[in-house]
C-alpha positions in Angstrom: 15.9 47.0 5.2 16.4 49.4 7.8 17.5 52.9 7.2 20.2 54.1 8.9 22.0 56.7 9.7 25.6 57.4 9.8 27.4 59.9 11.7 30.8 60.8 10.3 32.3 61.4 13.6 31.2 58.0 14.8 32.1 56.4 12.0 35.7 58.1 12.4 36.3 56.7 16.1 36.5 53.1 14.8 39.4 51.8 13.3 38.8 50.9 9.6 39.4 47.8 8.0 42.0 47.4 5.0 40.8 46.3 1.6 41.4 42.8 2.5 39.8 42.6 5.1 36.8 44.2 4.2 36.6 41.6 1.4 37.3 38.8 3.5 34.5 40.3 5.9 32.0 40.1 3.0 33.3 36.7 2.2 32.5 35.1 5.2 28.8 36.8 5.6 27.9 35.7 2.1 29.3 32.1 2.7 26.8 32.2 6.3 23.8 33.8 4.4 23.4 35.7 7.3 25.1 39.0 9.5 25.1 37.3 13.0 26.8 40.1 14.8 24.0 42.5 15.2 24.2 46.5 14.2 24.4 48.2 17.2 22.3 52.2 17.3 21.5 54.8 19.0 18.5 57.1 18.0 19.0 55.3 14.2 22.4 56.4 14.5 24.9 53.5 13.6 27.4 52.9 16.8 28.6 49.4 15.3 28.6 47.4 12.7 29.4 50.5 9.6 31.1 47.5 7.1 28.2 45.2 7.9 25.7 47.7 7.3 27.5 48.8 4.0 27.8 45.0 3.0 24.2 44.4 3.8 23.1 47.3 1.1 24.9 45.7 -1.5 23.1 42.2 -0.9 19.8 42.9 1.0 18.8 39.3 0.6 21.1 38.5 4.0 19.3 38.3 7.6 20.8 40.6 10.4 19.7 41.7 13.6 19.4 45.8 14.9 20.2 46.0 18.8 19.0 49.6 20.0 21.2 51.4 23.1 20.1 54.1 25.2 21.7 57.7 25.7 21.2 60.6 27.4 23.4 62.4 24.8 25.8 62.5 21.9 28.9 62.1 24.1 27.6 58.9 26.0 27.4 57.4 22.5 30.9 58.7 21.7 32.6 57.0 25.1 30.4 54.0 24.8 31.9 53.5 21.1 35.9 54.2 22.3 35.0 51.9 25.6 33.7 49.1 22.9 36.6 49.5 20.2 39.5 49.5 23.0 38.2 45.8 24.1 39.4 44.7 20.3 42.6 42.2 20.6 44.2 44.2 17.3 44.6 47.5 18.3 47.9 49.0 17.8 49.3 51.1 20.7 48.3 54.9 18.8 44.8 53.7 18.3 44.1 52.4 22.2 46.1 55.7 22.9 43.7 57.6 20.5 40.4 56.0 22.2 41.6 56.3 25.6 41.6 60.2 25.0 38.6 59.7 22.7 36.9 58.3 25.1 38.7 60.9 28.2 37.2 63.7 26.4 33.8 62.8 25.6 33.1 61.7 29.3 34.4 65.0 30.4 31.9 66.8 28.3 29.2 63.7 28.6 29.7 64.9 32.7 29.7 68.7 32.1 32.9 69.5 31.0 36.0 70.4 33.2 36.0 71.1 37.1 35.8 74.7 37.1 32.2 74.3 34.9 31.1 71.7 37.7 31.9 74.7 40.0 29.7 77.2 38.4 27.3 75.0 37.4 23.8 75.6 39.3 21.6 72.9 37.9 21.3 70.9 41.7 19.6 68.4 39.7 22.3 66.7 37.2 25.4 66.3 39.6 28.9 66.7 37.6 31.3 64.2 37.8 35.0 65.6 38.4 37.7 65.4 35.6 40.0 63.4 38.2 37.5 61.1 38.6 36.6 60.6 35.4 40.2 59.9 34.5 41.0 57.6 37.0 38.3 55.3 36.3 39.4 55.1 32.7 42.7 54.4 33.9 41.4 51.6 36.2 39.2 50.1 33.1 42.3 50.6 30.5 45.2 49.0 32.9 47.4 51.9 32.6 48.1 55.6 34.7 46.2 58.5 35.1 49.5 60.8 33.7 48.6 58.3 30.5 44.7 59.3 29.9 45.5 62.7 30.1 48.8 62.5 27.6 45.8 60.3 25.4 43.4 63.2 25.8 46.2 65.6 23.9 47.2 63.2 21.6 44.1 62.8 20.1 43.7 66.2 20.2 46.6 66.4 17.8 45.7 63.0 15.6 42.5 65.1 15.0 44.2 68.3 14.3 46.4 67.5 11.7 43.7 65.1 9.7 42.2 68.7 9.9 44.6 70.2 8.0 46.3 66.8 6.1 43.9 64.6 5.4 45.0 60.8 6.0 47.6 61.4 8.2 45.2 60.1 11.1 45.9 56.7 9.9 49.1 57.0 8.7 49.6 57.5 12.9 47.3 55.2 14.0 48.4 52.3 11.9 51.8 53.2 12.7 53.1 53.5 9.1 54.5 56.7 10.4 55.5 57.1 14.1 56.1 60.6 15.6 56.2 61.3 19.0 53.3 62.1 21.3 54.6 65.6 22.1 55.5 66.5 18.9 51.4 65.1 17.7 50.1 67.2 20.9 51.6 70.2 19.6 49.7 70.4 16.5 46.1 71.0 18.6 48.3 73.2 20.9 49.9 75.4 17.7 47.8 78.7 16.2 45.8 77.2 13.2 48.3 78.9 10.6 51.3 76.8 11.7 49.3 73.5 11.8 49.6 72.5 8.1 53.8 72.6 8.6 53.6 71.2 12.3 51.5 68.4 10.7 53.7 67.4 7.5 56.6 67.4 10.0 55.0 64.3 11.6 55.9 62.6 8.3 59.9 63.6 8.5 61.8 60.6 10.2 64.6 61.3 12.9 67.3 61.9 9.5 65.2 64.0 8.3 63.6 62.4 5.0 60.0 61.7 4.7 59.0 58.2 5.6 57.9 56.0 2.6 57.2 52.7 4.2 54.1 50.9 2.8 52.1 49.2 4.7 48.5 47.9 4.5 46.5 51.2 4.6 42.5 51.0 6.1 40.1 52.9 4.3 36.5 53.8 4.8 34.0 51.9 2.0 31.9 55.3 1.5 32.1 55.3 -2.6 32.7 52.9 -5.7 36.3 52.2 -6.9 37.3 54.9 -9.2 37.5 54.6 -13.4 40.9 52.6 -13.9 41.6 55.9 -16.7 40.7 58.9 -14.0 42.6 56.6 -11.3 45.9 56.7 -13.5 45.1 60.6 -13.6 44.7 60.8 -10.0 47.6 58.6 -9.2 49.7 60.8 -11.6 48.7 64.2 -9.6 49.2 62.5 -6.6 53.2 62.1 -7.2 53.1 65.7 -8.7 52.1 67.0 -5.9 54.0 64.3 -3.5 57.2 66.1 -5.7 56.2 69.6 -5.3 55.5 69.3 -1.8 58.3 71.3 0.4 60.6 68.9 2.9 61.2 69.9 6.2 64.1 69.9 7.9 64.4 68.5 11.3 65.3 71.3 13.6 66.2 72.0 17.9 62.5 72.6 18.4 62.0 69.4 17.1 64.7 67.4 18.8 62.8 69.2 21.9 59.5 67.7 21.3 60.5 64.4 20.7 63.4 64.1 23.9 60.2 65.3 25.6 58.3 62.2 24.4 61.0 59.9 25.3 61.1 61.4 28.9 57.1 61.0 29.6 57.6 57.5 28.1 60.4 56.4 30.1 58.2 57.9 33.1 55.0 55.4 32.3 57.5 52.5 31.7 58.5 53.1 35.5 55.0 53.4 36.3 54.0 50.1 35.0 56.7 48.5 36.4 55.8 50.1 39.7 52.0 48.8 39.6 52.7 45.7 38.1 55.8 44.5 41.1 54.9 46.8 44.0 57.7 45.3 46.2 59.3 47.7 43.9 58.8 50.1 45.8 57.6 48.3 49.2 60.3 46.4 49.7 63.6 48.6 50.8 66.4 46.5 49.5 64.6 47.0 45.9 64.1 51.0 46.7 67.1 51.6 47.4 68.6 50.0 44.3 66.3 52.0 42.1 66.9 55.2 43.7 70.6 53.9 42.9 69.6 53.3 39.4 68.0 57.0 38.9 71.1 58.7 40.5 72.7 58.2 37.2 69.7 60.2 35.6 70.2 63.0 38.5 73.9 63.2 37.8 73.3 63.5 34.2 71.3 66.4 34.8 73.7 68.1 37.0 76.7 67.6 34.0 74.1 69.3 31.6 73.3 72.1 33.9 77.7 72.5 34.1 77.8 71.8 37.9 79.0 68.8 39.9 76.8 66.5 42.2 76.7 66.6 45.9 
């Protein structure tokens, strides 16, 4: 059997399987005898195929198939892997969000970073692609805007920076068993790193203010045997101990602010996919004029907040 390798941060761009459907998985290769969908590697290095792997170490008697890829670097793997995950059917909309930025980020550095490194740069031999153009051809590939791969960029910024700090929380958001919004999940990469452990428990608090408790199928990585049932019931009591002692936060302005941001950038890629997807939208006059009619009632809204009157 072959020895592989795997790379946490690989490993951690793919959305995990639940229980049940890692068992189900496991099901279906023992009832074939074989692992038809082959391990895909780089340099050893496991790009595809981690449950497969894991279920062929536990029965080495099944048949499976290694196919090798080829990189210049670590961040070429790391886009190939979000570009391979976001053609899954089953994605929810945080995780393609998540691998579109992923995936952003890693071609930015995969191409030498941002613009103004392209402009120093004085290697005449490796030519650096720009960040625009790196970002529009994601947004070509994904079917959505430019604004959207660069919003994806900071959100996953912020998914990553509060697992940092609150461990689990990355699939609490990706799953959607808890749905903040993308500026207030932005801010927590944005915020000094003493303030990220409060920023990231406020991603818990619902718009009334209570923690979210909904339950819902939670994925988890198959790195370790199911604990003792005796030091589980320990564990499980600490848990709610510390579930208890952990301090509630209230929502507040600042975060009314973040999330009224959020529903503003949404409510601006809504327009934008109704603008690619009917063009006459825009083309046609009768139709532009009727949605400039349409907006004027965002415009006069505006000019009540700031206290004036419109024109």
């Amino acid at each position: 059997m072959d020895k592989l390798i795997i790379d946490p941060e690989f490993r951690d761009k793919i959305p995990p399987l639940t229980e049940e459907e890692f068992t189900l998985l496991e099901e279906n290769i023992l009832t074939d005898g074989a692992v038809f969908s082959p391990l895909i590697v780089w340099d050893n290095t496991i790009l595809d195929g981690h449950n497969r792997y894991e279920i062929i170490q536990k029965h080495p008697e099944l048949t499976y198939a290694v196919q090798r890829l080829v990189f210049d670097n670590r961040y070429e793997a790391i886009s190939w892997i979000c570009k391979h995950q976001l053609g899954r059917r089953n994605l929810t909309p945080q995780q393609k969000k998540y691998l579109i930025g992923q995936r952003y980020d890693a071609e930015k550095q995969a191409h030498g970073g941002d613009r103004k490194s392209a402009e120093k740069s004085t290697d005449k031999f490796c030519p650096l692609i720009s960040s625009h153009q790196t970002r529009a051809t994601i947004a070509q590939e994904s079917k959505v805007s430019e604004g959207f791969v660069q919003n994806a960029a900071k959100y996953a910024k912020g998914v990553d920076a509060a697992e940092e700090v609150l461990p689990g929380i990355k699939q609490e958001i990706l799953t959607g068993a808890i749905k903040p919004t993308e500026t207030a999940v932005a801010a927590v990469a944005k915020a000094e790193p003493e303030e990220r452990p409060k920023l990231a428990a406020a991603l818990k608090v619902t718009k009334d203010g209570r923690a979210d408790r909904s339950k819902k199928p939670q994925p988890a990585y198959h790195k370790a045997p199911p604990i003792p049932s005796k030091r589980a019931d320990i564990q499980k009591i600490a848990e709610i101990s510390a579930e208890m002692e952990r301090p509630r936060f209230l929502v507040t302005e600042e975060s009314m602010l973040h999330s009224l941001e959020g529903e503003v950038g949404s409510f601006i890629e809504l327009c934008d996919h109704f603008f690619r997807e009917y063009p006459r939208l825009l083309s046609d006059d009768l139709y532009k004029r009727e949605i400039i009619r349409i907006m004027q009632t965002l415009k006069q809204y505006i000019v009540t907040i700031e206290g004036g009157t419109a024109e």
